[in-house]
C-alpha positions in Angstrom: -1.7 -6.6 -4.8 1.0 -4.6 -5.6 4.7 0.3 -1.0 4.1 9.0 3.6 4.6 9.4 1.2 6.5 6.5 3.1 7.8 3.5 3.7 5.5 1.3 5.7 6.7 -1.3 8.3 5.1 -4.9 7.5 2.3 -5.8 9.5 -0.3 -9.1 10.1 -3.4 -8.3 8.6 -2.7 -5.3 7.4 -5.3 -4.8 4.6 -6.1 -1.1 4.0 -2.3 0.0 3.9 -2.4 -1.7 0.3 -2.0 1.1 -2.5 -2.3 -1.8 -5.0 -3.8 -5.1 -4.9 -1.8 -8.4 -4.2 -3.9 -11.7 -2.9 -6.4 -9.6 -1.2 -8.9 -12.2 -0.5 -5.9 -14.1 0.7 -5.2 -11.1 2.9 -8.4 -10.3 4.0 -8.5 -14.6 5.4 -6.1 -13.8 7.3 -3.3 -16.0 5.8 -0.9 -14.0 4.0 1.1 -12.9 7.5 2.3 -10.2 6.6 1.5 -7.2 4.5 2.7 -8.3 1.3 3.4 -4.8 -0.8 5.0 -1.5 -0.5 3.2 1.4 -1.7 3.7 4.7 -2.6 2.5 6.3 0.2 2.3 9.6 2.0 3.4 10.2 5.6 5.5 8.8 7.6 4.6 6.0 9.4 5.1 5.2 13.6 5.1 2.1 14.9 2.4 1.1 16.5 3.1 0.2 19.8 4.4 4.1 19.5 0.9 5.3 18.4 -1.4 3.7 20.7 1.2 5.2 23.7 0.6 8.4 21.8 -2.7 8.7 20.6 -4.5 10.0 24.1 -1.3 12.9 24.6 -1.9 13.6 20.8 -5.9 13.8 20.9 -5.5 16.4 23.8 -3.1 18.8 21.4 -5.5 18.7 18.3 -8.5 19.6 20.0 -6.6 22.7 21.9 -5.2 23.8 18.3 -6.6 21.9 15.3 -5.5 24.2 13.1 -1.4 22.9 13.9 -0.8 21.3 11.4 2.1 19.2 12.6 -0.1 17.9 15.5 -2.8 17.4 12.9 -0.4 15.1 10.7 0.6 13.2 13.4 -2.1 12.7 15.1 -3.2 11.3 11.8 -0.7 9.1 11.5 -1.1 7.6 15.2 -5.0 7.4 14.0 -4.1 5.3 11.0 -1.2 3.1 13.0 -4.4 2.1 14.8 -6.4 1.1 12.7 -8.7 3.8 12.9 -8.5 5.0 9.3 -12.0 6.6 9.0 -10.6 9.0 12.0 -7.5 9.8 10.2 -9.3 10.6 7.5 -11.8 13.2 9.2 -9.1 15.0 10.5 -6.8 15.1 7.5 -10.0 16.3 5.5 -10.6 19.5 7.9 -6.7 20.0 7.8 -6.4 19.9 3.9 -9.9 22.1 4.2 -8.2 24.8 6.4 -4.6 24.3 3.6 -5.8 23.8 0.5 -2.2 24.6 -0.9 -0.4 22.6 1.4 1.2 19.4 -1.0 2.2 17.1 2.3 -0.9 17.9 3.6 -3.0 16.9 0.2 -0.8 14.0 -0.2 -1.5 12.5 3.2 -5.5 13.5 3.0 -4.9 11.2 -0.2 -3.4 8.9 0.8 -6.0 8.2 3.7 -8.8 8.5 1.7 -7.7 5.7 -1.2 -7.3 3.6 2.5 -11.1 3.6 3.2 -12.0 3.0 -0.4 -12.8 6.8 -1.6 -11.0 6.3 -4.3 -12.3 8.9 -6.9 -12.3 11.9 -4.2 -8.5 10.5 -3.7 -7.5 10.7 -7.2 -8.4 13.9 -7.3 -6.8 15.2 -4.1 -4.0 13.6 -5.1 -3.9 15.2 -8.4 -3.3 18.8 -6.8 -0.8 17.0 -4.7 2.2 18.3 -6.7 2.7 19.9 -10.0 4.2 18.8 -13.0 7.1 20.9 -12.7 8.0 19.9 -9.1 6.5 16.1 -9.1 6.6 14.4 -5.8 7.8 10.0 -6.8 5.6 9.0 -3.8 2.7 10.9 -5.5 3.1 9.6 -8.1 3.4 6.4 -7.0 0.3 6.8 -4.7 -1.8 8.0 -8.1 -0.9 4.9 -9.4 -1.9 3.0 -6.6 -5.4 4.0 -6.5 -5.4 3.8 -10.7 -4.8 0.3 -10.1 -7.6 0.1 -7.1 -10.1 2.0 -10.0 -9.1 -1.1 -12.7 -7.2 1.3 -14.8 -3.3 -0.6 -14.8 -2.4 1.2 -17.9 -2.9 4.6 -16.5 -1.1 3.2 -13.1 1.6 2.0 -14.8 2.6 5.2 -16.3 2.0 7.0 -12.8 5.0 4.3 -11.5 6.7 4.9 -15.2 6.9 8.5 -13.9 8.0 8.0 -10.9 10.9 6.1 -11.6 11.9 8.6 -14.4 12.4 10.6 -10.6 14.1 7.6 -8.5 15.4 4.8 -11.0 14.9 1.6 -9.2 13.2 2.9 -5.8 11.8 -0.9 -5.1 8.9 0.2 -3.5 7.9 1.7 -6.9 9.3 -1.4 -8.9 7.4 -4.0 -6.3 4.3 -1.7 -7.1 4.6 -1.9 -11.0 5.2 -5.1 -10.5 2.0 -5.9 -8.7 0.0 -4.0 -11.5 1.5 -5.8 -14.1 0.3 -9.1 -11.9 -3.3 -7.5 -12.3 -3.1 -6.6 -16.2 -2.5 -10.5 -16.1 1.1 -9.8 -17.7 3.1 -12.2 -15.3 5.8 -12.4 -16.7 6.9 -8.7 -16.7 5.3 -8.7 -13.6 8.0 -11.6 -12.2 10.6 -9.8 -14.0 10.2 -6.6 -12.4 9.7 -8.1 -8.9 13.3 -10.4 -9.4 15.1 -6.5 -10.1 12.9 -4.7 -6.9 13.6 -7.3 -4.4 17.4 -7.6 -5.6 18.2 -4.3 -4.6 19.6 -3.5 -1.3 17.0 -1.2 0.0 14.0 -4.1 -0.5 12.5 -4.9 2.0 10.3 -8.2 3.0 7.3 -6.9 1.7 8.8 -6.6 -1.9 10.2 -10.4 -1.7 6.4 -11.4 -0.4 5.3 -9.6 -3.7 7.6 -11.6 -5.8 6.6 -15.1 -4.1 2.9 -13.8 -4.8 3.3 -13.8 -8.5 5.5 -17.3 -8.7 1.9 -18.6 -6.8 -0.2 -17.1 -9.2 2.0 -18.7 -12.0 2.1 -22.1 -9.7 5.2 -22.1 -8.9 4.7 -22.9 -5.0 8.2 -24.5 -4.1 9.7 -21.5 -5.5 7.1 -19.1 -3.7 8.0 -21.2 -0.6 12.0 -20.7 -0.8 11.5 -16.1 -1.1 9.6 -16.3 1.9 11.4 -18.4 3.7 13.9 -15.4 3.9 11.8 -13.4 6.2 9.2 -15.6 7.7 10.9 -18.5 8.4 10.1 -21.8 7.0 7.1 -22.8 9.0 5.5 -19.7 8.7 6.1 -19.8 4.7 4.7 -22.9 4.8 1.6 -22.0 5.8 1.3 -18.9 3.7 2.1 -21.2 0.5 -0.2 -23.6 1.4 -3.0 -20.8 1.8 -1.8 -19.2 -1.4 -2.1 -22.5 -3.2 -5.8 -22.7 -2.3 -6.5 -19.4 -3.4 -5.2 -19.9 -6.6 -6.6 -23.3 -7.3 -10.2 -21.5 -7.0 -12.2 -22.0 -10.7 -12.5 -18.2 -10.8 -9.7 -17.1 -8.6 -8.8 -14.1 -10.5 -12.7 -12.9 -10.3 -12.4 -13.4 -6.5 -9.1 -11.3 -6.0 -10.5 -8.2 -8.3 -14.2 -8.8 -6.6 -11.8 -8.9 -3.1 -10.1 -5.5 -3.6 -13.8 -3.6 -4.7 -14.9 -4.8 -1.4 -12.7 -5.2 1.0 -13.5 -3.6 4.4 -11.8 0.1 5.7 -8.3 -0.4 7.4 -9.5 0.7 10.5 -6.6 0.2 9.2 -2.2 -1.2 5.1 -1.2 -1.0 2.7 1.1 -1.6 0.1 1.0 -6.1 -0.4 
């Protein structure tokens, strides 16, 4: 469900950028348009129109100096912008191998790997990120986002508890304990926290998408329908409430979203809903 350590522009069918799980079969359809959740995540993002002009000049630089590690984290980045996240991940693994100390580099490495469903080798990369005594908020947040991807919302809920102890109100943090809360089943918290995320001036469409996500999971369609309107217009909300209402009217549709986010496919390419 429930957004370089970063801030990740929203894109169509966005799937692996997802720290936490919204409507992922929804997502992985094709109908939810546009990647409904911020994460916590871990490098900066490019746009990527940006990467793919990039990538080829980039590719060049890291195989004359691999060891750079500024090439090596953008390069990265450009990889993952493309939807190649397997790539991103091979080259932020020898990176973190050749800078085990390095925190941005850990982070990112991560990050990445919790995007092609390693999510066990991420936790634990993730956990020599930062220290307790000079915690990172998006680390934080991104440990919670692959507790919630293991099934364990308590635990991820105190990662975004944390967090927020750091950056009171960050929405990308709020949208993602949000989206956990969604998972736990505790909607109305979950709707709650969402209404004080997406009210905040730094929101951004993603958080609103979150919020209209978890009115459709209560049924609440027309007032699903009038959040997105806001950013996707009102034909385009149209049809994303109309695919989200045949998700949700599924006998077992909570079964299908948590059997969704276990299987979903590699990013290639998020997000994080």
């Amino acid at each position: 469900m429930p957004a370089t350590v970063e801030t990740r522009p929203a894109r169509s069918n966005a799937l692996r950028r997802l720290a936490v799980v919204g409507m992922v079969a929804l997502m992985a359809s094709g109908c939810w348009s546009r990647q409904p959740f911020t994460t916590g995540s871990i490098d900066a993002s490019i746009p990527p129109d940006t990467a793919r002009r990039d990538i080829e000049r980039l590719a060049s630089r890291y195989e004359k100096d691999p060891g750079d590690i500024g090439t090596a984290m953008a390069y990265a980045q450009a990889l993952r912008a493309t939807d190649q996240a397997a790539q991103a991940t091979a080259v932020l693994q020898q990176t973190a191998l050749r800078n085990p100390k390095n925190p941005a580099v850990l982070a990112a490495y991560g990050k990445s790997l919790s995007e092609v469903g390693r999510y066990a080798e991420a936790a634990e990369v993730l956990r020599n990120a930062h220290s307790p005594a000079n915690p990172d908020w998006r680390v934080l947040s991104a440990q919670g986002a692959v507790a919630d991807q293991m099934g364990d919302h308590v635990q991820a809920q105190r990662y975004y508890e944390a967090a927020l102890k750091i950056v009171p109100g960050e929405p990308s943090v709020m949208s993602n304990l949000g989206l956990s809360y969604a998972l736990a089943k505790r909607l109305p918290e979950a709707e709650a926290t969402l209404r004080q995320a997406s009210n905040d001036p730094r929101a951004d469409g993603r958080v609103r998408q979150n919020l209209a996500l978890v009115l459709g999971l209560q049924g609440r369609f027309g007032e699903a329908e009038q959040v997105l309107v806001r950013d996707l217009g009102p034909t385009q909300a149209a049809q994303n409430v109309a695919a989200l209402r045949a998700v949700v009217s599924q006998p077992n549709a909570w079964k299908a979203i948590r059997s969704a986010e276990r299987t979903k496919a590699p990013h290639g390419g998020a997000s994080a809903m």
